[in-house]
N, CA, C and O atoms as CSV, one atom per row, in Angstrom:
chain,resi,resn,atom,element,x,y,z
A,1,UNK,N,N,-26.419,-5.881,-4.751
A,1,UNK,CA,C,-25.111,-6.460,-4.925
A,1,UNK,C,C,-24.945,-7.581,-3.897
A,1,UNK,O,O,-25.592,-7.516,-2.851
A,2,UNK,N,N,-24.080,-8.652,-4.140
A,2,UNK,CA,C,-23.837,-10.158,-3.571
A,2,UNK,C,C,-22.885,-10.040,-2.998
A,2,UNK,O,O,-22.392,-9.167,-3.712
A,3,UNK,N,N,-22.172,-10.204,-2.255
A,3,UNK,CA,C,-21.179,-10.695,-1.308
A,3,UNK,C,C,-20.652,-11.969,-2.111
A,3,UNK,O,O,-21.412,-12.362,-2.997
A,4,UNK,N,N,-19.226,-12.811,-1.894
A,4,UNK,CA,C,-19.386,-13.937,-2.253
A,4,UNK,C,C,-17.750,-14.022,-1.746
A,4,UNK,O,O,-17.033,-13.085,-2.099
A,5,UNK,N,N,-17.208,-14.996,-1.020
A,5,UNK,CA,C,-16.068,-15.849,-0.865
A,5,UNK,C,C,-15.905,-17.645,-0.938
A,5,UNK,O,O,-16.498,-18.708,-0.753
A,6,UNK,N,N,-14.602,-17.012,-1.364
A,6,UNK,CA,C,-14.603,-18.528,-2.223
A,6,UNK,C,C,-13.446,-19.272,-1.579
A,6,UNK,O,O,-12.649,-18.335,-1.531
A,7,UNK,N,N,-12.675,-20.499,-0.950
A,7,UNK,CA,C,-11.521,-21.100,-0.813
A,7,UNK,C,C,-11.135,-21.759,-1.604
A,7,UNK,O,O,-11.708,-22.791,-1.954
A,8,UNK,N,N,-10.043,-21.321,-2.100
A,8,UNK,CA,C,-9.360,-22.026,-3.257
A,8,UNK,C,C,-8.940,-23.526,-2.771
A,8,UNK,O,O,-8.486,-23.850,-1.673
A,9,UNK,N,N,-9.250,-24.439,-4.026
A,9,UNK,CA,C,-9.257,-25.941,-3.855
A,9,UNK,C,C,-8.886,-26.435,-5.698
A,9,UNK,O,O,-9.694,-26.250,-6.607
A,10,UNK,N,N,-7.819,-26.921,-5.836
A,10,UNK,CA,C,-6.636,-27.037,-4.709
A,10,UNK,C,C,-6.139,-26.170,-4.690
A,10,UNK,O,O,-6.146,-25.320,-5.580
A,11,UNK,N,N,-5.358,-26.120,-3.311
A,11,UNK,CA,C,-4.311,-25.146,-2.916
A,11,UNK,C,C,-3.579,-24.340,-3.386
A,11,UNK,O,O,-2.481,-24.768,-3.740
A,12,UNK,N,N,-3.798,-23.232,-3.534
A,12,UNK,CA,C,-3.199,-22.120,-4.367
A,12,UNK,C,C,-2.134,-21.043,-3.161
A,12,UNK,O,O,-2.012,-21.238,-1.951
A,13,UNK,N,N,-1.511,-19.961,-3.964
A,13,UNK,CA,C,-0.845,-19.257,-2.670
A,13,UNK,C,C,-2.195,-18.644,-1.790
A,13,UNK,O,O,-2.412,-18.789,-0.587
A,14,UNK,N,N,-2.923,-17.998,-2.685
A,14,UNK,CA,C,-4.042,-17.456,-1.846
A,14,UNK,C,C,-4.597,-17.784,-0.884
A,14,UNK,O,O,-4.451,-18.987,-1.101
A,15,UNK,N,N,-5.276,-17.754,0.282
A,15,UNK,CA,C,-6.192,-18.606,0.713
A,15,UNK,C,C,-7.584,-18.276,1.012
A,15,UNK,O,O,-8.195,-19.038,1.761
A,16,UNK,N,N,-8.074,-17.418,0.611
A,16,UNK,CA,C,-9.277,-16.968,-0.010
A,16,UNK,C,C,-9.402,-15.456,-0.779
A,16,UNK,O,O,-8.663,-14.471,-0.778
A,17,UNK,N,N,-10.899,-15.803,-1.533
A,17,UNK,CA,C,-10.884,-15.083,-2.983
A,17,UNK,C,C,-12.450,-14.548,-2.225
A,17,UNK,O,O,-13.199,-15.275,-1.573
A,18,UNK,N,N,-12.655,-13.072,-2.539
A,18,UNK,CA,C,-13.992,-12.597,-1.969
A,18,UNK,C,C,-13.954,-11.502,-2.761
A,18,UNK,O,O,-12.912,-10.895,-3.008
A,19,UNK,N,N,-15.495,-11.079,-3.361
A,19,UNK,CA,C,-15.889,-10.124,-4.474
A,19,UNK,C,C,-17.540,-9.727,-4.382
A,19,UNK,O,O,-18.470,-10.259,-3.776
A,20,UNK,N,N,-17.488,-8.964,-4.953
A,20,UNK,CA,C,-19.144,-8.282,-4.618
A,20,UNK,C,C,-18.936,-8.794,-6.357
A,20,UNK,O,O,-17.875,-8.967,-6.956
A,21,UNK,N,N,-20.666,-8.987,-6.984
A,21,UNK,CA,C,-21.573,-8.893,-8.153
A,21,UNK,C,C,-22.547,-8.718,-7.914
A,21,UNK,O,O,-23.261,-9.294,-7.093
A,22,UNK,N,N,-22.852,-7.541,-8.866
A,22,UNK,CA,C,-24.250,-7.029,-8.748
A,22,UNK,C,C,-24.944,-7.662,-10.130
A,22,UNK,O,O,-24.535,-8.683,-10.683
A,23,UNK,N,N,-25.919,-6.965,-10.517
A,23,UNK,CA,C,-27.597,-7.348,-10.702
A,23,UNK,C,C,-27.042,-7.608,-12.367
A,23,UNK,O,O,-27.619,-8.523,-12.956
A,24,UNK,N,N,-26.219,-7.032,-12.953
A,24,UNK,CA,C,-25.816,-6.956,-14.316
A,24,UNK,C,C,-24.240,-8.032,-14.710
A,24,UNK,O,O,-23.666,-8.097,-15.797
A,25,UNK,N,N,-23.851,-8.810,-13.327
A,25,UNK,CA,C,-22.563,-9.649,-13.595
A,25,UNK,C,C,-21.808,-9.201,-13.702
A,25,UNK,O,O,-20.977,-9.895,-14.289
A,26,UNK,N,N,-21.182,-7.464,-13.251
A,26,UNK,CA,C,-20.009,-7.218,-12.914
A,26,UNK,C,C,-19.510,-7.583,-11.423
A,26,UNK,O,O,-20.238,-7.665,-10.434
A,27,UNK,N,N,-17.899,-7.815,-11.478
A,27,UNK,CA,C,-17.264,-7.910,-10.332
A,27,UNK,C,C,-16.586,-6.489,-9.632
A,27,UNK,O,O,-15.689,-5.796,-10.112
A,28,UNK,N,N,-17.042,-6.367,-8.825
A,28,UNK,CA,C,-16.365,-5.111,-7.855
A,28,UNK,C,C,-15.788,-5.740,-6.130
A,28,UNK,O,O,-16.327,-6.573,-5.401
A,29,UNK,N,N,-14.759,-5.094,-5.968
A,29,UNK,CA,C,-14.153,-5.023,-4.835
A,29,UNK,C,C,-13.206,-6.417,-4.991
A,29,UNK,O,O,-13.493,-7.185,-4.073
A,30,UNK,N,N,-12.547,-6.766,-5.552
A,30,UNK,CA,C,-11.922,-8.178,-5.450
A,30,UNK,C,C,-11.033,-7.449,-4.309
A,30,UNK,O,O,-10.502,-6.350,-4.146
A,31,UNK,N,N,-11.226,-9.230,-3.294
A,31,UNK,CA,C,-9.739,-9.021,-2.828
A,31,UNK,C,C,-9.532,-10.436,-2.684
A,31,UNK,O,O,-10.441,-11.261,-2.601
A,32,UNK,N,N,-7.855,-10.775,-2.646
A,32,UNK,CA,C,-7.295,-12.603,-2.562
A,32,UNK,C,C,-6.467,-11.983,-1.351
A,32,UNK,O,O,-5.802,-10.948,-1.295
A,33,UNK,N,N,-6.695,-12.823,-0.537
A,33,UNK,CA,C,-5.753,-13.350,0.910
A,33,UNK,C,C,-4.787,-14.030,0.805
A,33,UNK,O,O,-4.920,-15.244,0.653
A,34,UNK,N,N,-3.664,-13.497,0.852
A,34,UNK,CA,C,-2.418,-14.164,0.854
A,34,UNK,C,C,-1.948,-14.355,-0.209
A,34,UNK,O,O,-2.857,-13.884,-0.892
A,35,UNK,N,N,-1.104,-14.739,-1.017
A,35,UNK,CA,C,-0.651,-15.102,-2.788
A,35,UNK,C,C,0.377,-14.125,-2.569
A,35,UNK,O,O,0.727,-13.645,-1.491
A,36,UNK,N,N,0.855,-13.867,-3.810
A,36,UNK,CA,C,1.707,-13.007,-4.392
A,36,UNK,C,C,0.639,-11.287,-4.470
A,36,UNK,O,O,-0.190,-10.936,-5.309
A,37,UNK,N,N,1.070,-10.678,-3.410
A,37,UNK,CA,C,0.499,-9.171,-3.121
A,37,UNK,C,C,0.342,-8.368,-4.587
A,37,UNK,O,O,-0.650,-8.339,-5.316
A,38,UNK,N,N,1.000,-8.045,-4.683
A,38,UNK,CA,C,0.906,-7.073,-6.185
A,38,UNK,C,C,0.370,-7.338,-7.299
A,38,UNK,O,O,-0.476,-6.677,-7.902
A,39,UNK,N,N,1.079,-8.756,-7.719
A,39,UNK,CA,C,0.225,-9.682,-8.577
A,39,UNK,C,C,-1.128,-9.539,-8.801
A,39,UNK,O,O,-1.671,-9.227,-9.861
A,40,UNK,N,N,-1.753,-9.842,-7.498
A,40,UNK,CA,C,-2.911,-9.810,-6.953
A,40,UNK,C,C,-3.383,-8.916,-7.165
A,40,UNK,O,O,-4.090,-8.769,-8.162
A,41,UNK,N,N,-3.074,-7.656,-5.971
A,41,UNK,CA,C,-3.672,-6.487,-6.635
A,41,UNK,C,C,-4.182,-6.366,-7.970
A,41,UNK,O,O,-5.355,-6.577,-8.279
A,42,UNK,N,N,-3.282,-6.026,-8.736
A,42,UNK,CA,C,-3.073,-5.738,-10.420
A,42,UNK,C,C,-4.415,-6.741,-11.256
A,42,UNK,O,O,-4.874,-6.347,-12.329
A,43,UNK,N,N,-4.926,-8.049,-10.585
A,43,UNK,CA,C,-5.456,-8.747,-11.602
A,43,UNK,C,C,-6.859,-8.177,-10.431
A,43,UNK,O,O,-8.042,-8.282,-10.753
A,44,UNK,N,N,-6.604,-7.857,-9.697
A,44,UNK,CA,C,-8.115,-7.122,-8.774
A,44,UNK,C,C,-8.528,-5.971,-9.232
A,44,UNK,O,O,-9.744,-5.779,-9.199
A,45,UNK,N,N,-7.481,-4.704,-9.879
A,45,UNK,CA,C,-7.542,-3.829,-10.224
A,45,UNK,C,C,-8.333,-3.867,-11.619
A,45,UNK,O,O,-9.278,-3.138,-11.922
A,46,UNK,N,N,-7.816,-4.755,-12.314
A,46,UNK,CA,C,-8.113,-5.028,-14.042
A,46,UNK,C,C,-9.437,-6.096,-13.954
A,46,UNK,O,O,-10.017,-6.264,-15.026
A,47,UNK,N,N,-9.832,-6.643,-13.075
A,47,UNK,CA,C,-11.546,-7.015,-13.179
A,47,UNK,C,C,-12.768,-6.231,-12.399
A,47,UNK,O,O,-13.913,-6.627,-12.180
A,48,UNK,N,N,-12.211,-5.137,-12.096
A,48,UNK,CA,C,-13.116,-3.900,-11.568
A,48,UNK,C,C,-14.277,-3.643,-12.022
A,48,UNK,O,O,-14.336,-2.430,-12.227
A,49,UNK,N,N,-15.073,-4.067,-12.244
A,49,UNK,CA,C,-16.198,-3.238,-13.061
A,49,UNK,C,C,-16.528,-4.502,-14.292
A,49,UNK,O,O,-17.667,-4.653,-14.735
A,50,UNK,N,N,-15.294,-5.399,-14.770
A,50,UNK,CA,C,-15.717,-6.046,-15.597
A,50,UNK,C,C,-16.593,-7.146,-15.364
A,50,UNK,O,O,-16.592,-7.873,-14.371
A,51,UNK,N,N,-17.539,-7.229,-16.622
A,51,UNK,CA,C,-18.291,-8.665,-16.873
A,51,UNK,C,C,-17.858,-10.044,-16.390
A,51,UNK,O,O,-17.038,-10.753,-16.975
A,52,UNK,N,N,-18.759,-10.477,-14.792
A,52,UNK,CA,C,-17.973,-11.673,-14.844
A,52,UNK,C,C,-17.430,-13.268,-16.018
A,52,UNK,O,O,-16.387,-13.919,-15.970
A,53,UNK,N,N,-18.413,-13.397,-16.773
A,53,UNK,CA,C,-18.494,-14.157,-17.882
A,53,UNK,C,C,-16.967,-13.929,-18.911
A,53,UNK,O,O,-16.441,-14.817,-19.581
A,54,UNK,N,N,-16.485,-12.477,-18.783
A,54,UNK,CA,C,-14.891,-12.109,-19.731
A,54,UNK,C,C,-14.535,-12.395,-18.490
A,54,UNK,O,O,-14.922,-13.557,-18.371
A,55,UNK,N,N,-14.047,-12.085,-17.488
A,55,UNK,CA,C,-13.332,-12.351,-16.431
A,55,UNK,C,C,-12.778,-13.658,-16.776
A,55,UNK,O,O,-11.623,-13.724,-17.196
A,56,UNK,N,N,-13.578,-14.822,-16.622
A,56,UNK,CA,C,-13.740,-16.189,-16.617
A,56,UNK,C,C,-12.737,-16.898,-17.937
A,56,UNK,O,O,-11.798,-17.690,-17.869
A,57,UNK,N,N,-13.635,-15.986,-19.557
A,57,UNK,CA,C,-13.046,-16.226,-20.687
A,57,UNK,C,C,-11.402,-15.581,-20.737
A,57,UNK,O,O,-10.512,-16.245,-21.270
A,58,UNK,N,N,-11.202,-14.609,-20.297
A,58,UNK,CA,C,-9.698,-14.433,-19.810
A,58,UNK,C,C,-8.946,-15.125,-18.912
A,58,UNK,O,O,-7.825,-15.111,-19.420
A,59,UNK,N,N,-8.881,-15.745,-17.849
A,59,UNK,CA,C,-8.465,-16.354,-17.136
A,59,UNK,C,C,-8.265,-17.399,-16.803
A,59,UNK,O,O,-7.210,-17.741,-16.269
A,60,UNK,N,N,-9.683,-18.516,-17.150
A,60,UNK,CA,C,-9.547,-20.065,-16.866
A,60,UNK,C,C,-8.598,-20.628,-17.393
A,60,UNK,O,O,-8.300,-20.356,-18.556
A,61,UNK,N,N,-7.969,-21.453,-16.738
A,61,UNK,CA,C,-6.875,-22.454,-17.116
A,61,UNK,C,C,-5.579,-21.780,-17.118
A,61,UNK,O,O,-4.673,-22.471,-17.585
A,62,UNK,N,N,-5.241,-20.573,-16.705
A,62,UNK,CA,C,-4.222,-20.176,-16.564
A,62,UNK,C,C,-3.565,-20.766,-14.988
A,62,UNK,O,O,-3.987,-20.821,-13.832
A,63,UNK,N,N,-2.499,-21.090,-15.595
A,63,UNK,CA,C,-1.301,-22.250,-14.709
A,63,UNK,C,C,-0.380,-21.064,-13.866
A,63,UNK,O,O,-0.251,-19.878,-14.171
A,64,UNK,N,N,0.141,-21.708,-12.845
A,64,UNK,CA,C,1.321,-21.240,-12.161
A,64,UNK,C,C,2.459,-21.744,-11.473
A,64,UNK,O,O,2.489,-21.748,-10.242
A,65,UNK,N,N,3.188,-22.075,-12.014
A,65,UNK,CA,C,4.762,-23.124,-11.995
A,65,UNK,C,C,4.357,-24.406,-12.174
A,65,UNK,O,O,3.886,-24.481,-13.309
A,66,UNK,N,N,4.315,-25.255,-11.721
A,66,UNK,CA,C,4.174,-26.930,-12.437
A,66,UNK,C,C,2.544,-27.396,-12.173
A,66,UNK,O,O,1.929,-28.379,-12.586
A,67,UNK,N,N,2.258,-26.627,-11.586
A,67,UNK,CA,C,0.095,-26.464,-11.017
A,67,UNK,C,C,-0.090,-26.442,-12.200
A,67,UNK,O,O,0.568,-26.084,-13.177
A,68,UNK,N,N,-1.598,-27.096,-11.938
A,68,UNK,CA,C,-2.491,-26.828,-13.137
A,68,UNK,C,C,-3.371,-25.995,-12.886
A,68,UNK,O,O,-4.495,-26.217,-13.337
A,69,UNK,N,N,-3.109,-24.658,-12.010
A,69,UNK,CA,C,-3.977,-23.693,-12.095
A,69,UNK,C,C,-3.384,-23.102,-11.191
A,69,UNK,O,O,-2.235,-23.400,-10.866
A,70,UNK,N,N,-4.305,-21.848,-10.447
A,70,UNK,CA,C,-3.247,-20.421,-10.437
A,70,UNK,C,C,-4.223,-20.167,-9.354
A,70,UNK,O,O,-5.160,-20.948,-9.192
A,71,UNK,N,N,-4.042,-18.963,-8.486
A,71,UNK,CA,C,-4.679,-18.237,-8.224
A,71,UNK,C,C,-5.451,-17.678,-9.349
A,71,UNK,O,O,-6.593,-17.781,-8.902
A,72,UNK,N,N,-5.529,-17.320,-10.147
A,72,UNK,CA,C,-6.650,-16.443,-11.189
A,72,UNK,C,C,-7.544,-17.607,-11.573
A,72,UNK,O,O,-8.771,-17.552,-11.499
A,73,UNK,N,N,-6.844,-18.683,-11.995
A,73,UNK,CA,C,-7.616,-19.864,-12.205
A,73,UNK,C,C,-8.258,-20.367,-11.316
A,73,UNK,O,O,-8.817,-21.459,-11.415
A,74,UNK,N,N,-8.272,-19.650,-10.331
A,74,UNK,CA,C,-9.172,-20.217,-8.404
A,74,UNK,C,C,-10.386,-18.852,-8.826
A,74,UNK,O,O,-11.595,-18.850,-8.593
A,75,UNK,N,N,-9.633,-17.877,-9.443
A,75,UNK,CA,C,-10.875,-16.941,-9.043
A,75,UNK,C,C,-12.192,-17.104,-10.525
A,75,UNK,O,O,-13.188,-16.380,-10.549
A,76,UNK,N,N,-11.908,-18.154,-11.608
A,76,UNK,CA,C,-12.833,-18.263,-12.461
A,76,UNK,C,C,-13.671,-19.620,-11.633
A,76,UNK,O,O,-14.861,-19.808,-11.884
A,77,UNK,N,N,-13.263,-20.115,-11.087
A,77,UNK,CA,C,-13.549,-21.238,-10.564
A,77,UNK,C,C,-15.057,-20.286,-9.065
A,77,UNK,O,O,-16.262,-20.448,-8.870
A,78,UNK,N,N,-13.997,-19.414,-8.448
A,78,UNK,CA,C,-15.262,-18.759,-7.838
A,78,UNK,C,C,-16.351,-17.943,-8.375
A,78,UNK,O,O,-17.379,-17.787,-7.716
A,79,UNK,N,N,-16.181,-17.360,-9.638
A,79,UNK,CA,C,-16.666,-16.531,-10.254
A,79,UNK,C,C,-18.357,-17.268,-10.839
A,79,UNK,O,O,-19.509,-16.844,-10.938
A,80,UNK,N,N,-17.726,-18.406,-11.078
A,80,UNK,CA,C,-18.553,-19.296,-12.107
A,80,UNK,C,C,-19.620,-20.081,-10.742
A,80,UNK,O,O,-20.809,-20.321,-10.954
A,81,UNK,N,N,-18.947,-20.394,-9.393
A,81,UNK,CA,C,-19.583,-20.500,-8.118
A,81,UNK,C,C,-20.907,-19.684,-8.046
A,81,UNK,O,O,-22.102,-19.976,-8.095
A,82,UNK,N,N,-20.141,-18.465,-7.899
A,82,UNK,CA,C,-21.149,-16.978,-7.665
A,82,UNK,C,C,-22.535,-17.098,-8.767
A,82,UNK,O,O,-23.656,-16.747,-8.400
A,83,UNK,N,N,-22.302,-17.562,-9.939
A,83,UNK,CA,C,-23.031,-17.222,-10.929
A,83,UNK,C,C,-24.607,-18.497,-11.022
A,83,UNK,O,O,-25.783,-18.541,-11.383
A,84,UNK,N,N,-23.455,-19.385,-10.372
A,84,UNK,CA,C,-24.693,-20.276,-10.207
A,84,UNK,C,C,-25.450,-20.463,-8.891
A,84,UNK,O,O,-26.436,-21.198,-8.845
């Protein structure tokens, strides 16, 4: 299993995104620094175990108030990092 942290660019509430993937492209252990707490949690909780590749197809391009991207949209952005 990989280690991997990521700093969100641009600026999101978060200010960093860090996750283990192992040998098969699941994500385990998410955690985001700073953002909206619960939020957070909840979208850490619900990519547990999942395929990073659905992670990615669920999430990219999802916005948050007049941004063109989100915290979740920071973490397909790291996800897709990790993979390459």
């Amino acid at each position: 299993m990989k280690h991997f942290e990521y700093l969100p660019s641009p600026m999101v509430c978060c200010k960093k995104i860090a996750f283990d993937i192992d040998d098969e492209k699941r994500i385990y252990n998410l955690v985001f620094t700073g953002g909206c707490n619960g939020n957070l949690k909840a979208i850490a909780k619900l990519c547990e175990g999942q395929q990073a590749e659905q992670i990615i197809v669920l999430l990219q391009g999802n916005t948050c108030g007049m941004r063109n991207t989100s915290c979740a949209d920071q973490l397909t952005k790291a996800i897709s990092s990790a993979l390459n």
